[in-house]
N, C-alpha and C positions, 0 to 999 in steps of 0.2 A: 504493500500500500504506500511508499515510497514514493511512486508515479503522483497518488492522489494529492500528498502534500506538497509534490512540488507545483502542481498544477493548482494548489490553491495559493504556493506561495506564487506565481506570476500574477493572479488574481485579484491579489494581494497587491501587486506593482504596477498591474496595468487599473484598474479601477479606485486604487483608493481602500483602506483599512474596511470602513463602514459598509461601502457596497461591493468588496470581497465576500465577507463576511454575511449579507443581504443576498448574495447569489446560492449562497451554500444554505445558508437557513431554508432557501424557498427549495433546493434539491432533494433536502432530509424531510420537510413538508408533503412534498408529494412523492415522496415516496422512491425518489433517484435514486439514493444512496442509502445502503441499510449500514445502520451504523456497526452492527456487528458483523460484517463484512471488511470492516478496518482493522489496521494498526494501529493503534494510539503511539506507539512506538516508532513506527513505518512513516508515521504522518508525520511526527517529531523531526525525523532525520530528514525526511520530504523537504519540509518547511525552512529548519534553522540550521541542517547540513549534514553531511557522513559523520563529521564529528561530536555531534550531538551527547552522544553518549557518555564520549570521553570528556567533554566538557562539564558534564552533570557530575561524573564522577570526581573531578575534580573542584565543581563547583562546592560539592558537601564536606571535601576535607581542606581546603585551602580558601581562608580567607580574602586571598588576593585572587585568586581565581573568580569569585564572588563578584567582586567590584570589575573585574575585566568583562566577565559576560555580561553584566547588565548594561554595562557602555557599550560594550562591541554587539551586541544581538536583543538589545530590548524591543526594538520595534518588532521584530521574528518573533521573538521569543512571547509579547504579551499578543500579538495575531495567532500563535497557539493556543495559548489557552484559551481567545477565544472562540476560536473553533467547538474546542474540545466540551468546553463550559457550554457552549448551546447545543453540543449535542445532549449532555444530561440535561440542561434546561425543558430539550424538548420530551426527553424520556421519561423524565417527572412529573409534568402537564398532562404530558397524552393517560399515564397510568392513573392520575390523582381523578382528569375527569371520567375515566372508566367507571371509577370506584362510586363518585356518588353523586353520577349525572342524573341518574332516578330519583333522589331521595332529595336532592336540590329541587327539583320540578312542584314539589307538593307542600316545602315548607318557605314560608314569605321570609323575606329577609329584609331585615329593618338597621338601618347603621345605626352606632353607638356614636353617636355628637358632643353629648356633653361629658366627655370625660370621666364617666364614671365606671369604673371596674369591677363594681361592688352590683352588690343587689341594686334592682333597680324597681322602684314604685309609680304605676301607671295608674292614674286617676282615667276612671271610667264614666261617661254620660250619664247622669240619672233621668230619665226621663219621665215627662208625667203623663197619666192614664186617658184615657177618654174626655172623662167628666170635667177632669182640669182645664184641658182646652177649650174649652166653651168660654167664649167674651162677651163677657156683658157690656151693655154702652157704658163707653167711657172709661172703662177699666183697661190696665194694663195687659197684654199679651203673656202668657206663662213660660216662663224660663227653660232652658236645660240646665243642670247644675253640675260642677265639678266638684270635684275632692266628698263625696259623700262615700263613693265607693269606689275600692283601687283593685288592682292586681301586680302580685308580687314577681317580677322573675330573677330566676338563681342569677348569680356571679359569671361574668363570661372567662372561659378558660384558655391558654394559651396552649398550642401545639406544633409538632415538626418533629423533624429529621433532617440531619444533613450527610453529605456524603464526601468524603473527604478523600483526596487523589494525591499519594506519596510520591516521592521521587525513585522510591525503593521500585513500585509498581511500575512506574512509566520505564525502567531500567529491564523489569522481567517481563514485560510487553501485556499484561495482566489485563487486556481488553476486556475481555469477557467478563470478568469480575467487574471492573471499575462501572461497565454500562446496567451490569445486574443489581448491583449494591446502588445505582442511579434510579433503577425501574422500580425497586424495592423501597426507594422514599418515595415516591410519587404514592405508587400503591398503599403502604402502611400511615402516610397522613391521609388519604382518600379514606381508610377503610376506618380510623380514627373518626374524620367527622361521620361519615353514611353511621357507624353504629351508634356515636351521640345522638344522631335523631332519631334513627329506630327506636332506641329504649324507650325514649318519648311517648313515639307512634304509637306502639306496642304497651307500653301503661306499667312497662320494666319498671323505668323512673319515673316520679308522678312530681314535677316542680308545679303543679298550680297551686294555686296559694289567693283567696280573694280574701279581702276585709280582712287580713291578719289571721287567717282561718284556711289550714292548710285540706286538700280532700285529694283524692284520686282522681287523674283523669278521668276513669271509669267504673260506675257504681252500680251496684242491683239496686241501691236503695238511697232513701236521702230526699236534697230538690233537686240534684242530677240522674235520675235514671236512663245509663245510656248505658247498661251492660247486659248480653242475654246468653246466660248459661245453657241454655238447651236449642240452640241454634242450630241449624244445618242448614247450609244454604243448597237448594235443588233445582228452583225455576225463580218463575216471573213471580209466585209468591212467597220466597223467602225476602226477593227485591223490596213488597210491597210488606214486609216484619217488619224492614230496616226502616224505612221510609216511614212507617206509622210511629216506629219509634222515635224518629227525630221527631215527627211533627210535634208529637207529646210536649215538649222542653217549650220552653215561656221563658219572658225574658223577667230577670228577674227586680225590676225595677215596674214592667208594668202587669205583669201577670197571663200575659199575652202570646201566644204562639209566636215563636221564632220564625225568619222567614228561611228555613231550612231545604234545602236542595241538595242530595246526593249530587255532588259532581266529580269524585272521586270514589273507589275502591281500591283496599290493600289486601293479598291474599297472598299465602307461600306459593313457591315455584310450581309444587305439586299440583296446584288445585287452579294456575293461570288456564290453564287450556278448557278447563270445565265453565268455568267463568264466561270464557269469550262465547261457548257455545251456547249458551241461557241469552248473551247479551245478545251476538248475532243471529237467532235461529230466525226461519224469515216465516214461519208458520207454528201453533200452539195447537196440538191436539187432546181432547178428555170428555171421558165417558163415565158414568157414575156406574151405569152396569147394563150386560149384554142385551137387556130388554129397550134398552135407549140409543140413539140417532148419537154418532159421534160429532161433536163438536168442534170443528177445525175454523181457527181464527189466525190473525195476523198475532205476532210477536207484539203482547202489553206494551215489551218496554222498548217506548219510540225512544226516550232519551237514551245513548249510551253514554256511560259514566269514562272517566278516564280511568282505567287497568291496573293496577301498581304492584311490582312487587320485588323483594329482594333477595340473592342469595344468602345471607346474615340472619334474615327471621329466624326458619326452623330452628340455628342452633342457639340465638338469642332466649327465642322461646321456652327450649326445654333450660338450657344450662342457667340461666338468668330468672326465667319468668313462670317456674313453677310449674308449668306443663308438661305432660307429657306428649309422645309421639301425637296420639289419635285427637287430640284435646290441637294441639299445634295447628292438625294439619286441616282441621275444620274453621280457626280461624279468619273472621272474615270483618274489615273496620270499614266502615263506608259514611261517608259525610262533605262537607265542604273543610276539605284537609290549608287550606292556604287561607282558612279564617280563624282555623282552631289552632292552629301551629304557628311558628316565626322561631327563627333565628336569628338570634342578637349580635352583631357582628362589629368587632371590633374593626377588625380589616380582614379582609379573606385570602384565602391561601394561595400566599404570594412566593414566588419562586427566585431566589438570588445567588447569585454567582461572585465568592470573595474578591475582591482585586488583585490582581499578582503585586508583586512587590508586599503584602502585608506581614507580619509581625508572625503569623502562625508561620508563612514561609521562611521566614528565618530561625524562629526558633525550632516547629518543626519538619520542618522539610516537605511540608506539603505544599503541590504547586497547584491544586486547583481544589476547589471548595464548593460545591454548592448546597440551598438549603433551601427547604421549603416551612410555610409556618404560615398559621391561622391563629385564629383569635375571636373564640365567639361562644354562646352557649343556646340551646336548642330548649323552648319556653311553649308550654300553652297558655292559649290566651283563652279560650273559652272553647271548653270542652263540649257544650250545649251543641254543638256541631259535629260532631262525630259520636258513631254507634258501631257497640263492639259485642261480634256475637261469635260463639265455641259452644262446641260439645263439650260438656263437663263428664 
């Protein structure tokens, strides 16, 4: 792969640092160049020369060696790393959005403004009933009130992985490792946040908290009844269980049905395919018995909901959430998930690449760095919108 780097170091000379480095991003993008079809070692010598090696070698026990390469080969020498630095860049992104492009889609994300890291207190609408609105002449119009009733959410947490590229490695040509150990931070922050919001989703962890008054996502009993232990979901009328049970839930300031719409379901892997077939079937057939005219109608449910599901459930389920197998795999949550959910976001997971020349590279010998890292924590806001039904 020697060929490679030197045809990036011309690239390099004929276009300019930035739009070298802009040609090769857009190759590894679509797919030109598979990074583990390289050298990182190949590309080195490509780049900054045959000597390459012998220079590193001498770079790590001779101080004057030190100061000579980075006058004689800095421009070479920081156009590798960034090569090499956007190829993890890119292997971290693509893994991370693998990981929890699903589970992003269903919960709202609200940025954290006011610099608070701590818990955080949302004053809720209180609004008034029917009778209240009514104006008599000449009287004042009826308010909405704040600060009467709040909702509490947890503390946002910080997280990441970084991946760190020695000069020992760039010496033993350690490709395969350094690009695996790159795809493995992407993946392992990805898989970090997707299961902070699961546990959520799933009623694992239960952060709601209203009026100082902390309750479960999901209750058999209580003023939130959204939980149904003897569920099975099988056609158009287990859809219409779900549905009557949101209707149920009032808001609780006026006493008043919610304006509740399934527009999402969540179900394990297993039970995706059974699902789509209830939601797409294009005809419903039923007979009470052989003495009666069967009944063939169109498919109840004209809305289809959006689908959701993750590989993380099942084993959240049972290892985390007190279920077992048969109990797991009948779960089924359905509601307006992007009204009951949010996550609180510090900043989002952002992906960076050390500078060469820094403080670790001298003390310890590592010449490329990168790291990914988030910052947020996964919050219900009002459970009254999702229902959650299993076989007990």
């Amino acid at each position: 792969m020697k060929q490679v780097g030197m045809k990036l170091r011309e690239a390099f000379k004929n276009h300019g640092p930035s739009n070298g480095l802009a040609i090769f991003n857009e190759a590894v993008k679509e797919k030109k160049i598979d990074p583990y079809q390289l050298s990182i070692r190949g590309m080195a010598e490509g780049m900054i020369g045959d000597s390459y090696y012998q220079n590193l070698v001498a770079y790590q026990s001779d101080p004057t060696w030190r100061m000579n390469l980075r006058e004689q080969s800095v421009v070479d020498t920081s156009n590798f790393a960034a090569v090499q630095g956007q190829i993890l860049l890119t292997m971290i992104r693509d893994k991370y959005q693998l990981e929890v492009q699903s589970v992003n889609t269903f919960f709202r994300t609200v940025p954290i403004t006011n610099g608070n890291l701590s818990t955080e207190r949302e004053q809720i609408v209180t609004r008034v009933n029917d009778i209240a609105m009514v104006v008599n002449q000449a009287m004042p119009y009826p308010n909405t009130i704040f600060g009467q009733q709040y909702v509490e959410y947890p503390a946002p947490v910080k997280f990441g992985e970084q991946c760190n590229v020695t000069a020992e490695m760039v010496f033993a040509d350690k490709t395969k490792q350094i690009y695996d150990s790159a795809a493995s931070v992407g993946e392992q922050t990805g898989m970090f946040e997707a299961r902070a919001k699961l546990r959520v989703l799933l009623g694992i962890v239960n952060p709601y908290s209203a009026n100082g008054t902390a309750a479960n996502t999901y209750n058999t009993s209580g003023s939130i009844i959204n939980k149904l232990t003897t569920f099975a979901f099988t056609d158009w009328r287990s859809m219409n269980t779900l549905e009557q049970t949101l209707l149920n839930q009032t808001d609780p300031s006026t006493g008043y049905p919610l304006q509740n719409t399934i527009r999402d379901v969540f179900v394990i892997p297993t039970r995706i395919y059974d699902m789509r077939r209830v939601f797409n079937a294009t005809e419903v057939r039923s007979t009470s018995n052989a003495a009666v005219d069967t009944l063939i109608s169109g498919n109840p449910l004209t809305d289809t909901p959006n689908l959701y599901t993750s590989r993380y459930a099942q084993q959240l389920l049972i290892n985390e959430g007190g279920l077992n197998l048969t109990q797991a795999s009948s779960l089924v949550i359905a509601g307006d998930f992007r009204k009951a959910l949010l996550w609180r976001e510090v900043w989002p997971v952002t992906i960076t690449q050390l500078p060469p020349g820094n403080l670790r590279e001298f003390d310890m010998d590592i010449v490329l760095s990168v790291k990914a890292s988030g910052f947020g924590a996964a919050c219900v806001a009002e459970p009254r919108y999702l229902v959650y039904g299993y076989t007990a």
